[in-house]
LUMLUM-135340 format. One record per residue (C-alpha): residue number from 0; x, y, z. Coordinates in Angstrom, 1 decimal. Layout:
% residues N
<atom NUM <X Y Z>>;
...
//
This chain:
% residues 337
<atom 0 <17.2 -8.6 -16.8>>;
<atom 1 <14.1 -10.5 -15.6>>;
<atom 2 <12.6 -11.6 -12.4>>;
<atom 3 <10.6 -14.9 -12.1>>;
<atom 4 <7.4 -15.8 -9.7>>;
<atom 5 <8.5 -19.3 -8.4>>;
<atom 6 <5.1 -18.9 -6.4>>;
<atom 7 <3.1 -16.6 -6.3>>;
<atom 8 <1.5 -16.4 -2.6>>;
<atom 9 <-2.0 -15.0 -1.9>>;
<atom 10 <-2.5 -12.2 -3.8>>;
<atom 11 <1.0 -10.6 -5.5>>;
<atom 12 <0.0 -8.4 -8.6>>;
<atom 13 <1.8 -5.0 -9.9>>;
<atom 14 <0.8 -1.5 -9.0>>;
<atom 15 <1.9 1.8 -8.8>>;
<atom 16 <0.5 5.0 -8.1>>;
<atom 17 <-2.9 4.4 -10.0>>;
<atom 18 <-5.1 6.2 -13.7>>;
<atom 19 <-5.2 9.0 -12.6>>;
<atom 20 <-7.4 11.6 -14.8>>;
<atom 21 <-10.2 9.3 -16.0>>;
<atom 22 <-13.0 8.8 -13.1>>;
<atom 23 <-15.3 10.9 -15.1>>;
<atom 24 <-15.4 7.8 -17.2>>;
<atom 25 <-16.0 5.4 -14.8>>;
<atom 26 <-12.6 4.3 -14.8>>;
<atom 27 <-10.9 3.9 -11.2>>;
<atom 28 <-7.7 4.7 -10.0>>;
<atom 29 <-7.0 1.8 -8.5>>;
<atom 30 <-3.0 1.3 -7.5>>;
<atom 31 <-1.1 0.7 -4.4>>;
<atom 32 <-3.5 0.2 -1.2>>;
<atom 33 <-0.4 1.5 1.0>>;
<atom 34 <1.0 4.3 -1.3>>;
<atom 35 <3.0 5.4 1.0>>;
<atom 36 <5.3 2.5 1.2>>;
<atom 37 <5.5 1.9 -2.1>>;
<atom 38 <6.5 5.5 -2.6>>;
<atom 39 <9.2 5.1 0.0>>;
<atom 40 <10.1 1.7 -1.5>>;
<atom 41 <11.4 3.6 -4.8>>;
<atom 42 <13.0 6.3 -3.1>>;
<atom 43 <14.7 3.5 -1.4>>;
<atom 44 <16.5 2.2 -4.5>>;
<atom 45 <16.7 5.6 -6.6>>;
<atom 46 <13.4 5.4 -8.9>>;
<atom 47 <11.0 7.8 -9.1>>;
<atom 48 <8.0 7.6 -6.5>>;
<atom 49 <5.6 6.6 -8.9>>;
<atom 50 <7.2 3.7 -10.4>>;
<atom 51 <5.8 0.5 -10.6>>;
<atom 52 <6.4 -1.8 -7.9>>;
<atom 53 <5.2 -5.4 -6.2>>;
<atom 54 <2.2 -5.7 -4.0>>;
<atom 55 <2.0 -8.6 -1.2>>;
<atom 56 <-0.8 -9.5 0.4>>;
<atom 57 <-0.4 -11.3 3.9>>;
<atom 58 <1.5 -14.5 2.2>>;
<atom 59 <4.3 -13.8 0.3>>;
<atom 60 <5.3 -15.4 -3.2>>;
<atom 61 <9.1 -16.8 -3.4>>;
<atom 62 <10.9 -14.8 -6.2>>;
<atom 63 <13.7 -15.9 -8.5>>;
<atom 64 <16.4 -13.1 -8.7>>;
<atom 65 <17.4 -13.8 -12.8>>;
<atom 66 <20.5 -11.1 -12.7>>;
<atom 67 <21.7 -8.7 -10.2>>;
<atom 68 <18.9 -6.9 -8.7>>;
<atom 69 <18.7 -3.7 -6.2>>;
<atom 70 <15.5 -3.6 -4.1>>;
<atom 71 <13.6 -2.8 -0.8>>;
<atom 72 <10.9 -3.9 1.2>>;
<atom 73 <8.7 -1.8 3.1>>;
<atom 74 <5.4 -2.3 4.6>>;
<atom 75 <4.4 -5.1 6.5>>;
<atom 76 <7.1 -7.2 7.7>>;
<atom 77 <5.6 -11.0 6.7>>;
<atom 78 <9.3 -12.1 7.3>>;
<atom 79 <11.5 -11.8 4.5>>;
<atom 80 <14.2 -13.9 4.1>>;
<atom 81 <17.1 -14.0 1.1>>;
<atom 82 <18.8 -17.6 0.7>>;
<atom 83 <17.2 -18.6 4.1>>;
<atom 84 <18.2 -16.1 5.6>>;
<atom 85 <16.2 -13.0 7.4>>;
<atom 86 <16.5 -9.5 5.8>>;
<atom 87 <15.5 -6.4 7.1>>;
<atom 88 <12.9 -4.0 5.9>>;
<atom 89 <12.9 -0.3 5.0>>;
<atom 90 <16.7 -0.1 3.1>>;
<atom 91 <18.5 -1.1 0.2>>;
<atom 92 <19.0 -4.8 -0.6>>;
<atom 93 <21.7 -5.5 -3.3>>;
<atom 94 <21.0 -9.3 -4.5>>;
<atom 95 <23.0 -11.6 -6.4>>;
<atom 96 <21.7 -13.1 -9.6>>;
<atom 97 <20.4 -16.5 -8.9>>;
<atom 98 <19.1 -15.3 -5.5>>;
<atom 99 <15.5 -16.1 -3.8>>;
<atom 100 <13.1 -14.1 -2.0>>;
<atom 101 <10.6 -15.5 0.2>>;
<atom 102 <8.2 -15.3 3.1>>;
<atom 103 <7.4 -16.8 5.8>>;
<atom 104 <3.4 -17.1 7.0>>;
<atom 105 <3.3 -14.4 10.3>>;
<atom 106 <4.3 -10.6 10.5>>;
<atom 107 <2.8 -8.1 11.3>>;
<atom 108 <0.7 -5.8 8.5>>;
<atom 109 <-1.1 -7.0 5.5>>;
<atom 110 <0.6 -5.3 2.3>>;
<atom 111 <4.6 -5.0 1.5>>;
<atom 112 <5.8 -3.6 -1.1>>;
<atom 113 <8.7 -4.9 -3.3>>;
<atom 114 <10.5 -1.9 -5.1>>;
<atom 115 <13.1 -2.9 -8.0>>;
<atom 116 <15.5 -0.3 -8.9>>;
<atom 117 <15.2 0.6 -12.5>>;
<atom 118 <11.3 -0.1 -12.2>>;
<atom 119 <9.2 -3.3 -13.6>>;
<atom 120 <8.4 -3.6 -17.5>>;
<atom 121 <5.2 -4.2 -18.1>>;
<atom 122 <2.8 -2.3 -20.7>>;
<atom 123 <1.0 1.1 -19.4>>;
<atom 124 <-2.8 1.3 -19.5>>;
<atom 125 <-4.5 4.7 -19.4>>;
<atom 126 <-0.7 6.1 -18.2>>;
<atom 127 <-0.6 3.5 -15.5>>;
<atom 128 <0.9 0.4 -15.0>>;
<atom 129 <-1.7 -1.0 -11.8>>;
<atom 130 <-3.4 -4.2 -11.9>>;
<atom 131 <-7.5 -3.7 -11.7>>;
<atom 132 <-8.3 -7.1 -11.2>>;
<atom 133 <-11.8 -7.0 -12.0>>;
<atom 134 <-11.7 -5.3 -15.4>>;
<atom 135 <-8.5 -7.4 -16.3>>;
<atom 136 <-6.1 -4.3 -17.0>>;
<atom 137 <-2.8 -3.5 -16.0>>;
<atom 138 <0.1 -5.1 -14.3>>;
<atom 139 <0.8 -8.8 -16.0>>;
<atom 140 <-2.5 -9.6 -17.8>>;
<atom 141 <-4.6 -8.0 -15.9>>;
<atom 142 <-4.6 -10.7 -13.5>>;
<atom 143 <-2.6 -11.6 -9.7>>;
<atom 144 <0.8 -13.1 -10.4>>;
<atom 145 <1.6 -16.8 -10.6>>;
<atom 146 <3.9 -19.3 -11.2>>;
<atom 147 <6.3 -19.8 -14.0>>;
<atom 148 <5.8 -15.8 -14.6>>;
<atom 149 <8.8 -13.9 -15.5>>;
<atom 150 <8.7 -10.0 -15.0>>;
<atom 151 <11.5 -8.0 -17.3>>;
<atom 152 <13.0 -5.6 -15.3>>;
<atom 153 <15.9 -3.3 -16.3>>;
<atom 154 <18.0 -3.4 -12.9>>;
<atom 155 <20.0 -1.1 -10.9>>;
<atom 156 <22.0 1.8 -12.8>>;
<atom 157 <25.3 0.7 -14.1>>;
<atom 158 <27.0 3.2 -11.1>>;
<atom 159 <24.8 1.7 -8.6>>;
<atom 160 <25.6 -1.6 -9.7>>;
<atom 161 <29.3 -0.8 -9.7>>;
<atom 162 <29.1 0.7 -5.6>>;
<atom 163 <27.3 -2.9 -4.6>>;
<atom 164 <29.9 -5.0 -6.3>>;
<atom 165 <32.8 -3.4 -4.9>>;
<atom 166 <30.5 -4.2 -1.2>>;
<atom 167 <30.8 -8.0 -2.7>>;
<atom 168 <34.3 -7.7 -3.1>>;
<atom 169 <34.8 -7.9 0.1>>;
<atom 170 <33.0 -10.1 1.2>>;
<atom 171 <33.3 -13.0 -1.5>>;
<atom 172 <31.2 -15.6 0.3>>;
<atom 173 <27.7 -13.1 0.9>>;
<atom 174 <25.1 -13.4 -2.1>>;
<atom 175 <23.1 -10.4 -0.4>>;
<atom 176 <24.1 -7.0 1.2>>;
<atom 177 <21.6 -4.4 2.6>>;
<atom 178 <22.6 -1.0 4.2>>;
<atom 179 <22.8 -0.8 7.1>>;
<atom 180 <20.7 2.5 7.4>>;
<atom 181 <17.0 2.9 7.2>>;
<atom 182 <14.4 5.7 7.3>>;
<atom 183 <13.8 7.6 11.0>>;
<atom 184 <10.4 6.4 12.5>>;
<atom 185 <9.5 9.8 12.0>>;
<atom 186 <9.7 10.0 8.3>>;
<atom 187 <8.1 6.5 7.8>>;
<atom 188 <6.5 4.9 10.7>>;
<atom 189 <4.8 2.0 9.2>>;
<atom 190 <2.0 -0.6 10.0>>;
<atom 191 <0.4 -0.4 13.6>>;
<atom 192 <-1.8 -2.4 15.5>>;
<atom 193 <-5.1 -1.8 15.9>>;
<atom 194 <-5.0 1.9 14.8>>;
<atom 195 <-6.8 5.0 15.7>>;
<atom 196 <-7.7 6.3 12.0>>;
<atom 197 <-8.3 9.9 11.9>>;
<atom 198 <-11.3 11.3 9.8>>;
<atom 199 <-13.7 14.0 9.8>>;
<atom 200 <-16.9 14.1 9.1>>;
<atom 201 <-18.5 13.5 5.6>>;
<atom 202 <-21.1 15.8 3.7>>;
<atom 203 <-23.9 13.7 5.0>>;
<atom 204 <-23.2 13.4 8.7>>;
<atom 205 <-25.6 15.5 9.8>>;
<atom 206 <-28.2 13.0 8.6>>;
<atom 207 <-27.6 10.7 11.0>>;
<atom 208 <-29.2 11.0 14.6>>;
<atom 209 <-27.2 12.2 17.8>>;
<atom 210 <-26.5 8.3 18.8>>;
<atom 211 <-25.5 7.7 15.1>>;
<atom 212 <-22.9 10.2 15.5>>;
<atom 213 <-21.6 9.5 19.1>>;
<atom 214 <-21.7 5.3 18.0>>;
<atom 215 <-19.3 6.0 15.1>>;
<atom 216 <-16.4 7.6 16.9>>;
<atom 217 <-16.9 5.3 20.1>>;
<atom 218 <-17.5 1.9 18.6>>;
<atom 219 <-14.1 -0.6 17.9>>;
<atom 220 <-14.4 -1.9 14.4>>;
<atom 221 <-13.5 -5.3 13.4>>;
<atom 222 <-12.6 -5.5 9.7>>;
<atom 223 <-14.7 -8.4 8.5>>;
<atom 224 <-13.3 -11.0 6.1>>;
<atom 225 <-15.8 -9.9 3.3>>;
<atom 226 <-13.5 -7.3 2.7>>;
<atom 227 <-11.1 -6.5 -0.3>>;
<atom 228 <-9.2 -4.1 -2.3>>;
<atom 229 <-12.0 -2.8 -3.2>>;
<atom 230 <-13.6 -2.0 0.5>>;
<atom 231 <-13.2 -3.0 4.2>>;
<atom 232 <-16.2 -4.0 5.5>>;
<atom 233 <-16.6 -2.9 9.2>>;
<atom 234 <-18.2 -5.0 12.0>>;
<atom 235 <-18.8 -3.1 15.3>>;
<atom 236 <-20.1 -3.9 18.6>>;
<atom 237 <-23.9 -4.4 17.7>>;
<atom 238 <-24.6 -1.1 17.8>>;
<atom 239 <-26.0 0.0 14.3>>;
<atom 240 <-25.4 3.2 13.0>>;
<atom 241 <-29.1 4.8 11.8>>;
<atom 242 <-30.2 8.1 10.0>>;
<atom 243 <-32.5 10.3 12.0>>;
<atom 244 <-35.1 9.5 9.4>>;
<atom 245 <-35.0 7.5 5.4>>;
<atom 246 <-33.2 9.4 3.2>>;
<atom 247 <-33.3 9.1 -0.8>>;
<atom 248 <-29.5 9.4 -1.7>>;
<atom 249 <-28.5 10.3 -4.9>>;
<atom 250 <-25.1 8.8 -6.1>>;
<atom 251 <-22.7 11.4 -5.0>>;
<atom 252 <-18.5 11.1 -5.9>>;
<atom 253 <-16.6 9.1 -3.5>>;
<atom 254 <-12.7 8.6 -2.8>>;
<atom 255 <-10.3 6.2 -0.9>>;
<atom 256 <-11.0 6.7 2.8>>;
<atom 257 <-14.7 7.5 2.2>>;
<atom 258 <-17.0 5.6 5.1>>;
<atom 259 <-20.4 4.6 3.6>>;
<atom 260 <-23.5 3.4 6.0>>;
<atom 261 <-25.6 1.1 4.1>>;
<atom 262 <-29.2 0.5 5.2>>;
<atom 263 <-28.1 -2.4 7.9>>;
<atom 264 <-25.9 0.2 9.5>>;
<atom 265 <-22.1 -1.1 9.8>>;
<atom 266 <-19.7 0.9 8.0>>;
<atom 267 <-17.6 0.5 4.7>>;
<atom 268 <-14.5 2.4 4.1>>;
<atom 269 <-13.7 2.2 0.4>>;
<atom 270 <-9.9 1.3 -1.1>>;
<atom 271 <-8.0 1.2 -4.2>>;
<atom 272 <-10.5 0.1 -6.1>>;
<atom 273 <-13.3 1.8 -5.0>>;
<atom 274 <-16.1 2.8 -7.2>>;
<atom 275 <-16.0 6.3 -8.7>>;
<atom 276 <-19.8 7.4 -7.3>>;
<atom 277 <-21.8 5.8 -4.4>>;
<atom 278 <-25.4 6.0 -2.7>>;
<atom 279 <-24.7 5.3 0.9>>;
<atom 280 <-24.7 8.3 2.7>>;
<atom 281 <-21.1 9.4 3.7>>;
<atom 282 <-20.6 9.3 7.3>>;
<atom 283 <-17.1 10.1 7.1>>;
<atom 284 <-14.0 10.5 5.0>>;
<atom 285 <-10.3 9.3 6.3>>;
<atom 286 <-7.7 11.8 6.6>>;
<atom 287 <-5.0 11.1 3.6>>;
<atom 288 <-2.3 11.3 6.2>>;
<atom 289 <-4.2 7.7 7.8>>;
<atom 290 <-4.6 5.9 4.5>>;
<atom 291 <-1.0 3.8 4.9>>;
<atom 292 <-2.3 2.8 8.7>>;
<atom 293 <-5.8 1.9 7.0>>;
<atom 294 <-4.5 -0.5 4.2>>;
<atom 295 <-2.2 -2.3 6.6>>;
<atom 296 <-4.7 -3.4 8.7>>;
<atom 297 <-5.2 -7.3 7.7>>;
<atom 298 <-8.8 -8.9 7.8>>;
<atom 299 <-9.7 -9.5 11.8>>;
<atom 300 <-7.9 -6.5 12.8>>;
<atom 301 <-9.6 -3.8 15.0>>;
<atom 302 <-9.5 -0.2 14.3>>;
<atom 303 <-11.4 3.1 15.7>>;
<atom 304 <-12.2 6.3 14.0>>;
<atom 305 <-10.8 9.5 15.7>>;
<atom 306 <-12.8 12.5 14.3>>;
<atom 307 <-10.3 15.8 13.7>>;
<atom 308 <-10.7 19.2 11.9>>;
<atom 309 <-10.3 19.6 8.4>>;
<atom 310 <-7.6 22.0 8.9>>;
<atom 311 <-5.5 19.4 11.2>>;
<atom 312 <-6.3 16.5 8.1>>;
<atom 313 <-4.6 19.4 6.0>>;
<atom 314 <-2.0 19.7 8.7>>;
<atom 315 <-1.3 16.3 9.2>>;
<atom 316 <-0.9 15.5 5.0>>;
<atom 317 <1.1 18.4 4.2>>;
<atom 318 <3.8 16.9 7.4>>;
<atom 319 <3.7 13.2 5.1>>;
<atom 320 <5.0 15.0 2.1>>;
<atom 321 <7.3 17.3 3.9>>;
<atom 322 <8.7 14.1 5.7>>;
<atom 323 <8.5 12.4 2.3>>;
<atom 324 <10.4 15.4 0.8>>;
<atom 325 <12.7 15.1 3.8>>;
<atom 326 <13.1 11.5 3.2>>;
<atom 327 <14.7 12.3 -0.5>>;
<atom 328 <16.8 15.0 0.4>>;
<atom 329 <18.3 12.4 2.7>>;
<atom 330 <19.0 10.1 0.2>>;
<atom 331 <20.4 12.5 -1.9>>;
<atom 332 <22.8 13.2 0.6>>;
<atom 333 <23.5 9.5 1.5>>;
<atom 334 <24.3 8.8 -2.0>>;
<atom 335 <26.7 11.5 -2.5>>;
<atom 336 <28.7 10.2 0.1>>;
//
């Protein structure tokens, strides 16, 4: 069973949940910017969280269906459509073989995530299976997606196939079906406009002067088009953010979520593909629980930082896996009938 890239859109490459285990080499972790969707994405059609899945950027490719397929979409709607027609996100999509997926240039977000039941075959790299564009690992090749590509895939299990064909049965003239159940807003919310991103503050905040501080939590952020999987590069209202005096940093570890201050004073908040250690002092460092609303936010979009305690951050990530947690039981339960 195969898939095939009849375009390829902006930027469409594989991930999954990232390398995890080898930053003391100097080798990222790299994976899904929004982990959070993808994660609900394979839940959606019965694979295990981690499994690899497709990663949109704001203009979709068109995708060839080669055999029966079961999938969701989650993340930013960019307006699927099956055959023409519109789809909904955030449930199970049975599609026939010969079937195409496309997008349509608007939405809302900047990432979906295309799960495909039965996972995506591609070779594993350091017990992952993400693209890292820049060292040329991962996914297909190391590189984005394009056309004429064709992705093996093993497809839906034979049971699962068996429900969604019995769905077709009666209704002979459909070459699509999606449930018609989805995920409750408070298990999976999705993107947002112009977030509030909750963070506390990093191991070198006190380094920067009173203003510094008061700026960074008050300013609106515009995430500049410089920006990438690697970083978003923050533009705020003029009002630079300066240390009380020069510091000498020495590289120190960073993560997703960490915001750096370089010398000119507008924030970066590092990705995916950040870096393993940095030497901008760390002004702050995203709450986990934010990082889905963070990678959703397309270039031009506005966020602000909202500064909590650690122990809410803590608070706030142990609710995402309980609702995640939540979200499986549910399935379970769906499934059994």
């Amino acid at each position: 069973m195969s898939l095939s890239i009849i375009s390829p859109g902006l930027l469409t490459t594989i991930q999954d949940l990232g390398r995890i285990g080898y930053q003391k080499e100097g080798i990222i972790v790299s994976g899904a910017m929004d982990a959070l969707a993808l994660r609900v994405a394979n839940l959606l059609v019965g694979n295990q969280e981690d499994e690899a899945g497709l990663e949109v950027t704001l203009l979709g490719p068109k995708i060839r269906f080669d055999e029966d397929q079961l999938i969701a979409l989650t993340g930013a709607n960019l307006a699927p459509a099956i055959n023409g027609q519109v789809v909904k996100m955030n449930r199970p999509i049975f599609v026939r073989q010969g079937s195409l997926l496309q997008f349509a240039p608007q939405g809302s977000g900047c990432r979906t995530y295309i799960a495909v039941a039965g996972g995506l075959t591609v070779p594993t790299v350091l017990g992952s299976r993400s693209t890292y564009l820049q060292a040329g690992i991962g996914g297909r090749q190391g590189r984005a997606l394009k056309t004429g590509d064709v992705i093996a895939c093993p497809g839906p299990p034979a049971v699962a196939k068996q429900f969604w064909q019995k769905m077709f049965a009666a209704t002979p003239h459909k070459t699509w079906l999606q449930a018609s159940w989805m995920p409750s807003p408070e298990l999976y919310q999705g993107p947002q406009a112009n977030p509030s991103i909750r963070a506390v503050p990093g191991p070198e905040y006190s380094l920067f002067s009173a203003s510094g501080q008061q700026n960074f939590w008050a300013q609106e952020y515009t995430v500049t088009l410089a920006s990438n999987r690697m970083g978003y590069r923050l533009r705020g209202d003029g009002t630079a953010l300066a240390l009380m005096q020069p510091e000498e940093m020495l590289s120190s570890a960073v993560t997703f979520g960490t915001v750096q201050v370089p010398a000119e004073g507008n924030p970066i908040v590092l990705l995916a593909d950040h870096q393993t250690t940095g030497g901008y002092p760390r002004i702050a460092q995203v709450v986990t629980a934010d990082f889905s609303l963070l990678a959703q936010v397309p270039p031009g979009g506005k966020i602000r930082f909202q500064e909590v305690s650690l122990a809410k951050a803590q608070r706030l990530y142990c609710q995402q896996e309980l609702n995640i947690r939540q979200l499986q039981q549910a399935l379970r339960l769906k499934l059994a009938g």
